[in-house]
C-alpha positions as CSV (number, residue, x, y, z in Angstrom):
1,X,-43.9,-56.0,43.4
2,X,-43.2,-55.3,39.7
3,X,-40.1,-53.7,39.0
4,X,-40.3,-50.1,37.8
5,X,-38.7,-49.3,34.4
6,X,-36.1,-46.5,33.7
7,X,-36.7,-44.0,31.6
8,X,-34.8,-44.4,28.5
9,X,-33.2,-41.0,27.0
10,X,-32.2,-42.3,23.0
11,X,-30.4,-39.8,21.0
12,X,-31.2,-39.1,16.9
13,X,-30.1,-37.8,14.6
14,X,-31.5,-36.0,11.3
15,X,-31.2,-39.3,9.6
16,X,-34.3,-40.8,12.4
17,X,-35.1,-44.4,12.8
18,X,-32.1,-45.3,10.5
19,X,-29.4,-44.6,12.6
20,X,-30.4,-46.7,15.7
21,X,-29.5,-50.1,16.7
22,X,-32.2,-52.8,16.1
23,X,-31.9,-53.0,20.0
24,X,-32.4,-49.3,20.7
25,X,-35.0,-49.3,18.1
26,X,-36.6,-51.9,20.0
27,X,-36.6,-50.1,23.3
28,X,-38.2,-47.3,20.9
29,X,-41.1,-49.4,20.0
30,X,-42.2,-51.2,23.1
31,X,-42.4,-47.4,24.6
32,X,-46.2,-46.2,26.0
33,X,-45.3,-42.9,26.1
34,X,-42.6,-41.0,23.5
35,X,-41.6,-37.8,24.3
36,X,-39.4,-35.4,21.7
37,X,-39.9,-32.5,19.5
38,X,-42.2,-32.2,16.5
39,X,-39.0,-33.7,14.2
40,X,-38.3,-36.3,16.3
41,X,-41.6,-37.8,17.1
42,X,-42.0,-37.7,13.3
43,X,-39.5,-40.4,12.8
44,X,-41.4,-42.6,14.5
45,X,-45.0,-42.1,12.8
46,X,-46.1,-45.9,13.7
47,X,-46.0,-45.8,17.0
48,X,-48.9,-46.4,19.2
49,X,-47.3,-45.0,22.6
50,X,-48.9,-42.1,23.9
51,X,-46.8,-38.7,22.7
52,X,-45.7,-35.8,24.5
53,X,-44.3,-33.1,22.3
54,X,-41.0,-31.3,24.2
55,X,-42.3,-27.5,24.5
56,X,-42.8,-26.3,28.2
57,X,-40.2,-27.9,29.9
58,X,-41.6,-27.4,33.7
59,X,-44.7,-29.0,32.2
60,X,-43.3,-31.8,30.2
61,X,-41.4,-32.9,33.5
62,X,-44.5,-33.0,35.3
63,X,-46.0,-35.1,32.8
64,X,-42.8,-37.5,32.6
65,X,-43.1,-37.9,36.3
66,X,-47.0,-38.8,36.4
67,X,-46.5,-42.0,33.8
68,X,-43.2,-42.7,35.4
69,X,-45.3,-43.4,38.5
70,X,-47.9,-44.7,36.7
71,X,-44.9,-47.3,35.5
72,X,-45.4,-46.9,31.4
73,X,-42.7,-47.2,29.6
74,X,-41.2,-44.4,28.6
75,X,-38.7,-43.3,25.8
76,X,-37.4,-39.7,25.4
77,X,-36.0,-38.6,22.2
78,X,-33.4,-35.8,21.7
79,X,-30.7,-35.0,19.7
80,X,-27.2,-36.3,19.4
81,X,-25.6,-37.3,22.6
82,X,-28.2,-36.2,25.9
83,X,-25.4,-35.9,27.7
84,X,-23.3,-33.3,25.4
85,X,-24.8,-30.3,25.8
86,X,-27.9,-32.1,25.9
87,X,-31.5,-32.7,27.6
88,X,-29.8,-35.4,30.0
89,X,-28.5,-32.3,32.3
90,X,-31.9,-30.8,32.9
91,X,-33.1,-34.5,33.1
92,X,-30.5,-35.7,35.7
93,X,-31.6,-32.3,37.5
94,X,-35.2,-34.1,37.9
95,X,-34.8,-37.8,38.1
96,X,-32.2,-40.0,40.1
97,X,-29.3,-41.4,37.8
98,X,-30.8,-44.6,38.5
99,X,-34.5,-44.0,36.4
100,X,-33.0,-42.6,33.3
101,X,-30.3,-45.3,30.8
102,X,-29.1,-43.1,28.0
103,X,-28.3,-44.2,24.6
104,X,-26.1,-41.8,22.6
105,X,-26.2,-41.0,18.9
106,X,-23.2,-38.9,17.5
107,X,-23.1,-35.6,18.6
108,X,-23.4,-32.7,15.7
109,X,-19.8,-31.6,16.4
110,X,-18.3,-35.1,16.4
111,X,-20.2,-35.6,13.3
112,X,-19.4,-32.2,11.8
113,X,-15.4,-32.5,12.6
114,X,-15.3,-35.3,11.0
115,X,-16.7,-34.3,7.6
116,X,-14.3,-31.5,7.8
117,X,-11.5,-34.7,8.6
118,X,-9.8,-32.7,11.5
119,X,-9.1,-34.6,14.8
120,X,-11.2,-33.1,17.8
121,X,-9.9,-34.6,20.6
122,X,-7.6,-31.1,22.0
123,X,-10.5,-28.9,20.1
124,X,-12.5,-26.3,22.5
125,X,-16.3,-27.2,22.5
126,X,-18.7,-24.5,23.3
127,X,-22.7,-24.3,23.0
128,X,-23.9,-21.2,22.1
129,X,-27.2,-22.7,21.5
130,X,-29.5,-20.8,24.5
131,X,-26.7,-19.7,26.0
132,X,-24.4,-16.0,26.2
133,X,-21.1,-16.1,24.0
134,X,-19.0,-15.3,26.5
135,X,-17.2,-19.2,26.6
136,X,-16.8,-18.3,22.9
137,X,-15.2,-14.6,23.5
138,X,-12.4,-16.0,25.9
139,X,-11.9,-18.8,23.5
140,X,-11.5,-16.7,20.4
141,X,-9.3,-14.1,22.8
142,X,-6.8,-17.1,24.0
143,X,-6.6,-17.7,20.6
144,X,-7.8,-21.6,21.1
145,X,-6.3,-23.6,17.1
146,X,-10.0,-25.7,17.1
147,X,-13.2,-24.6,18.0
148,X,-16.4,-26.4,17.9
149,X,-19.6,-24.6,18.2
150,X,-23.3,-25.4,18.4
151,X,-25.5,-22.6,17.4
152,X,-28.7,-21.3,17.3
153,X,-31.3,-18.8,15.8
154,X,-29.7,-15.8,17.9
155,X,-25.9,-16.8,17.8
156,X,-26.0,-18.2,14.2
157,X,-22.7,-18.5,11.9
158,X,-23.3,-14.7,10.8
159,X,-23.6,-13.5,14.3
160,X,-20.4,-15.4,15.4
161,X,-19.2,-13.8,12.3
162,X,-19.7,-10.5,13.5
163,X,-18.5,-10.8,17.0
164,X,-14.8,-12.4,15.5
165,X,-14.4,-9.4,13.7
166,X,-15.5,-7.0,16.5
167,X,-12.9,-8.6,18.4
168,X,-10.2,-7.6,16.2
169,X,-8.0,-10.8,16.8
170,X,-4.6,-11.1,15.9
171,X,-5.0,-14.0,14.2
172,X,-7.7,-15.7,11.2
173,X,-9.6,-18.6,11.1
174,X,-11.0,-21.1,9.0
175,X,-14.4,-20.5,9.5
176,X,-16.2,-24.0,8.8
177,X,-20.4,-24.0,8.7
178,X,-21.7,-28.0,8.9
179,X,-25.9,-27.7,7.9
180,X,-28.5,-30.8,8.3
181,X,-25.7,-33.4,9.8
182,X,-26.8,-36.9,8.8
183,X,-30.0,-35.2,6.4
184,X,-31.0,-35.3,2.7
185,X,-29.5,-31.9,2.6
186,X,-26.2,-31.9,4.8
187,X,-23.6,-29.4,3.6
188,X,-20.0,-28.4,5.2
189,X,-18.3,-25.9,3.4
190,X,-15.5,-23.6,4.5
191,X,-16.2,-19.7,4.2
192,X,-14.2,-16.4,5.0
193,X,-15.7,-14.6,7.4
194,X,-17.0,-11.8,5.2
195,X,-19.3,-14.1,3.4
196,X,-20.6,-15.5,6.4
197,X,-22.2,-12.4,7.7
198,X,-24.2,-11.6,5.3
199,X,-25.3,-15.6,4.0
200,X,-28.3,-17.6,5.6
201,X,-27.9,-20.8,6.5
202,X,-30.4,-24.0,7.4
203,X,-31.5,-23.5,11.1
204,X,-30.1,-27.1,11.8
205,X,-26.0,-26.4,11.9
206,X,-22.6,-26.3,13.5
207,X,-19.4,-24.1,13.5
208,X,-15.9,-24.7,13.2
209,X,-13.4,-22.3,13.3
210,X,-9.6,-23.4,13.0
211,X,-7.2,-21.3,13.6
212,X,-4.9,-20.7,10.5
213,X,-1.4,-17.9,10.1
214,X,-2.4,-14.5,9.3
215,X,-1.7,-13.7,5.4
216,X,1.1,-11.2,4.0
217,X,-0.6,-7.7,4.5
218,X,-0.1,-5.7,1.4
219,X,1.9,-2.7,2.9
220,X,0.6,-0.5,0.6
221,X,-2.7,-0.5,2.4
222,X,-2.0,-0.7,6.0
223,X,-2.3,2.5,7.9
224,X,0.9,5.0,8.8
225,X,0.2,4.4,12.4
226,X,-2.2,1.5,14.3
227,X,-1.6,-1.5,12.5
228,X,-4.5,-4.2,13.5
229,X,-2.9,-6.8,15.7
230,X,-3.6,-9.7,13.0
231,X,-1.0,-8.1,10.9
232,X,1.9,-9.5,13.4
233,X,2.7,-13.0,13.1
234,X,2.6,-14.1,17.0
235,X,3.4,-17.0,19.1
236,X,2.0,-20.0,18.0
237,X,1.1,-20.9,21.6
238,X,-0.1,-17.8,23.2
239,X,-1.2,-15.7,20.1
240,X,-3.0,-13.4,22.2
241,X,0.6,-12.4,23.8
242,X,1.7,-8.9,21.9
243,X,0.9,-5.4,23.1
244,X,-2.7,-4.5,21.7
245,X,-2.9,-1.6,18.9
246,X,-4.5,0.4,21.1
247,X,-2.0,0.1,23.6
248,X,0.8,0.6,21.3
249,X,-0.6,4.0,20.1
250,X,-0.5,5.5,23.4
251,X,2.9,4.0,23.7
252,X,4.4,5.8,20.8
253,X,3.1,9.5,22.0
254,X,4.1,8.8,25.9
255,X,7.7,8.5,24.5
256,X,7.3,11.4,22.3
257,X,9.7,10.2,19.5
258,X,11.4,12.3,16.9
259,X,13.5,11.4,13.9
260,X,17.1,10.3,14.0
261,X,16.7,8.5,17.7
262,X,17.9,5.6,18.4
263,X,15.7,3.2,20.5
264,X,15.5,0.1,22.7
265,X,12.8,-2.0,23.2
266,X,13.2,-4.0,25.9
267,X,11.3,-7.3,26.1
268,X,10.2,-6.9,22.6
269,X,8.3,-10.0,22.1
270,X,6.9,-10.3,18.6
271,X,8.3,-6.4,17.9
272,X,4.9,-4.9,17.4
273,X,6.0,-1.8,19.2
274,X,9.5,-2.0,17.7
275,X,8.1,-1.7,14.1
276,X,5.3,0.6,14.9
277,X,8.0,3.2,15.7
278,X,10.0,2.0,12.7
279,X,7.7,2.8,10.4
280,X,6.9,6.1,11.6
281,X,10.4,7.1,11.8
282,X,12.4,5.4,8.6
283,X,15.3,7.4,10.6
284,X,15.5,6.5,13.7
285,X,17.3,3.0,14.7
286,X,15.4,0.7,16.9
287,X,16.9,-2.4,18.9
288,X,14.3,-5.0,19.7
289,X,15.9,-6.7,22.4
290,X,13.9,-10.0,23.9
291,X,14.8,-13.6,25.4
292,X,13.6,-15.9,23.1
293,X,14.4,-17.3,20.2
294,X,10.8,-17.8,19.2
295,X,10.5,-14.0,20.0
296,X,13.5,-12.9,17.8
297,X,12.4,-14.9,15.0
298,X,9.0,-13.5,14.9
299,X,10.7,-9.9,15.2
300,X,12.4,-10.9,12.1
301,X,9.5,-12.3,10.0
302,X,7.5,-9.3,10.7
303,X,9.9,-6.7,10.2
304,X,9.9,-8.9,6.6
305,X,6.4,-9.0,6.3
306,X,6.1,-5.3,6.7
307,X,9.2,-4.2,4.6
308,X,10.9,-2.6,7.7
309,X,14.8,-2.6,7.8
310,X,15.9,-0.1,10.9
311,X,15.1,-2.7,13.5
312,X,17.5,-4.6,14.7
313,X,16.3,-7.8,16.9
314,X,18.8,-8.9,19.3
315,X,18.6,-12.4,21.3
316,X,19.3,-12.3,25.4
317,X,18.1,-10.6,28.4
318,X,18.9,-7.1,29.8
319,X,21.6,-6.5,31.8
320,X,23.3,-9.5,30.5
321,X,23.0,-8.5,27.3
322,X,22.8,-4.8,25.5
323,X,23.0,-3.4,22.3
324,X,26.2,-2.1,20.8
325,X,24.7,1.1,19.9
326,X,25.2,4.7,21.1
327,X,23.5,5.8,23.8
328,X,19.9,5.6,22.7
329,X,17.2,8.8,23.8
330,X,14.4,6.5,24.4
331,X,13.6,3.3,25.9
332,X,10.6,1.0,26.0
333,X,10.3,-1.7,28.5
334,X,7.5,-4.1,27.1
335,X,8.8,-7.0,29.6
336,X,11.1,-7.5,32.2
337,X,11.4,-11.3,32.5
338,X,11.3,-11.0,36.6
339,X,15.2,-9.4,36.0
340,X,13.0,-5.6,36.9
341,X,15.7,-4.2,39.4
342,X,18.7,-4.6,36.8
343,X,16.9,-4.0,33.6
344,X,16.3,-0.5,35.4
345,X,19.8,0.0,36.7
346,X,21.3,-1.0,33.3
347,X,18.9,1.5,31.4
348,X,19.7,4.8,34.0
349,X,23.5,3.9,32.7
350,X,22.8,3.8,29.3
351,X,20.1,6.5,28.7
352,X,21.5,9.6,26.6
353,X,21.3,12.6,28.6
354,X,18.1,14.1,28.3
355,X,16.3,10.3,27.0
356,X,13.2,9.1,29.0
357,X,12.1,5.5,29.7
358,X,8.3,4.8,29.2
359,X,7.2,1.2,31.1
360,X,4.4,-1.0,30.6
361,X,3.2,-2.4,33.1
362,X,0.3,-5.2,34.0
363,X,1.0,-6.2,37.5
364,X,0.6,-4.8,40.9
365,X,4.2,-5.5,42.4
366,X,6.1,-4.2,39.5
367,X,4.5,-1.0,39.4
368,X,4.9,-0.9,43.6
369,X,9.0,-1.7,42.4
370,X,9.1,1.1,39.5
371,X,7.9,3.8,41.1
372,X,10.3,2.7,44.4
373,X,13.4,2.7,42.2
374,X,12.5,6.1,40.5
375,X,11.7,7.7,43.6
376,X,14.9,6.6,45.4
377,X,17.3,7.3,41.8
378,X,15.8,10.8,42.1
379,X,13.7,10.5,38.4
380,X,10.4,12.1,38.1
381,X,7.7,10.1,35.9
382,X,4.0,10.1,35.4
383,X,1.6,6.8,35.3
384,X,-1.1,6.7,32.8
385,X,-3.4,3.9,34.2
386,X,-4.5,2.2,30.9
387,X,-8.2,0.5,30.7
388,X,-9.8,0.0,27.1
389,X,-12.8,-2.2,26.0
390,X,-13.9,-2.6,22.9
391,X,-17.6,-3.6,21.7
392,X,-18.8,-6.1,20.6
393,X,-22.3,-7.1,19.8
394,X,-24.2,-9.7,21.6
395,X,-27.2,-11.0,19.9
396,X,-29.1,-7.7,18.9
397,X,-27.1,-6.0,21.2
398,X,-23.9,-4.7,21.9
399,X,-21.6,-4.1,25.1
400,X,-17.8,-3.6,25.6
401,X,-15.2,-6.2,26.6
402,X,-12.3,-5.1,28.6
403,X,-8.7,-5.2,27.4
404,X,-6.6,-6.5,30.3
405,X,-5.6,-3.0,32.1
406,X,-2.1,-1.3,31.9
407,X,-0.1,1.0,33.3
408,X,2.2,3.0,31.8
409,X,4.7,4.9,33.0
410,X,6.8,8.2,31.2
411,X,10.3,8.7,34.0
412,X,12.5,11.0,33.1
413,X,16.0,13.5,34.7
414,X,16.0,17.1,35.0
């Protein structure tokens, strides 16, 4: 009984026959049937094997599966790596693992990160080609440093364009476009993002972003109240981690500030809230307390990038360490550090009479332990539960993304 013969799946790229192997280009030749798409059978326009031209794919399976049992030999083109984002998944959904031998070219994001020289192996990679952006969205929201991305007509460089910015990130990105990998006509060029959503590009192409430090804002610009969070310089490893303008805004009026306060914020983290309220009030004295010395020096280089001087950032955690201030009127608590209990104890010491506490809060348990400790330390409050999405558009379209919900909490003593 003659032996049947796999199907062979042989990845191309733009530059065709060329960039096989002589022994992969003799697998090519020996085929009596070719299947691939109008581009790709085109490489090959000596070929005497019977062609199938990749549209329908319920139907070009069929077909496949008749001259598989008919035992032709059969070679299926497609691009880059079958197996990366490729036709080998819908393949492998059809055939046994044993009928189908797979012979990668270089994918277009290997290929496209290195003409843009930048090492890929920790980057994210995400296909947005036929598929929604939402891989993309929680990518760009963790604030990933290198990310790969194969497009299409729909989610092209300019549409990605638009949904970075609808995002409002804390952070910028190179925003890399790589056109016609491996063709007469291959381009990589680095763009701002502006540019991009308004340029056309060739059909064929790749995006990189890479994640790069937000530049100086001129001050002079920047709005009196609800800074955009790409303003603050954040941490390097969880840039995503600072209290979101819209958040901070609702902040500011549940502690109803006036001039000449003096004010602690407690877990400060990069000081976004801190210097909110210091720029408002040029008056009041603000003491951005927080445990890290990542978080202090961040406090410190945006209070420099935003020409602030009354904040104060202070290194340690709460009870263990205070501010040598007078009594302050108001306190924020932006983080507890799992130290909720004596953070709260400490602050009912040192309030001024007549101050109020405002909480954020983004867990279950210590909003259960707030509200305990103010009910049994006799201090009435009011919770504002907190749930924001902004839009963003998708394709043609457009539909919100949630912020991650929080609760806020005003207490305060008769």
């Amino acid at each position: 009984m003659k032996q049947v013969s796999p199907i062979h799946v042989v990845g191309v790229g733009l530059n065709g026959k060329a960039g096989l192997t002589e022994d992969v280009k003799t697998i090519v030749e020996q085929a009596t049937v070719l299947v691939g798409s109008e581009r790709q059978l085109s490489y090959f326009p000596n070929t005497t094997a019977k062609q199938i031209l990749l549209g329908n794919f319920k139907e070009t399976i069929a077909q496949i599966q008749s001259y598989f049992q008919a035992q032709e030999q059969i070679v299926i083109l497609t691009s880059g790596d079958p197996l990366f984002f490729g036709l080998g998944r819908l393949l492998l959904e059809h055939f046994p693992p044993h009928q189908l031998v797979f012979y990668p070219h270089l994918s277009s994001l290997q290929l496209a990160f290195n003409r843009v020289k930048i090492p890929w192996q920790d980057a994210t990679l995400i296909s947005a080609h036929g598929r929604n952006t939402e891989a993309l969205i929680k990518a760009l929201q963790r604030g990933d440093e290198k990310i790969g991305i194969l497009t299409d007509y729909q989610n092209s460089p300019s549409a990605i364009a638009q949904l970075m910015t609808a995002l409002d990130l804390p952070y910028r990105y190179q925003f890399w476009v790589c056109e016609n990998l491996e063709g007469e006509e291959e381009n990589c060029q680095c763009f701002d993002v502006e540019t991009v959503k308004n340029r056309q590009f060739s059909f064929l192409n790749v995006v990189i972003l890479l994640r790069e430090a937000s530049p100086i804002p001129d001050v002079e610009t920047l709005p009196q109240l609800g800074l955009s969070d790409e303003v603050f310089l954040s941490f390097p490893d969880r840039p995503g981690l600072m209290t979101k303008r819209e958040i901070r805004a609702l902040i500011l009026a549940e502690l109803a500030l006036q001039p000449k306060q003096i004010i602690w914020d407690i877990g400060a983290g990069t000081g976004a809230v801190a210097i909110e309220i210091a720029r408002l009030f040029p008056t009041s004295q603000i003491y951005a307390i927080e445990q890290t010395a990542m978080g202090v020096s961040l406090i410190q280089q945006n209070c420099q990038r935003l020409n602030v001087t009354n904040v104060a950032a202070i290194q340690g955690k709460v009870p263990t360490t205070v501010p040598n201030s007078a009594p302050p009127q108001r306190i924020f608590i932006g983080g507890t550090g799992g130290n909720l209990t004596e953070i709260l104890d400490e602050c009912q010491k040192q309030l001024a009479t007549g101050g109020k506490l405002v909480f954020a809060l983004a867990t279950l348990e210590n909003l259960a332990l707030t509200r305990q400790w103010l009910k049994e330390n006799q201090w009435r409050d009011r919770a504002l539960q907190v749930q924001i999405s902004r839009s963003i558009p998708i394709a043609n379209l457009t539909r919100f993304s949630p912020l991650n919900p929080v609760t806020l909490i005003s207490a305060w003593r008769e």
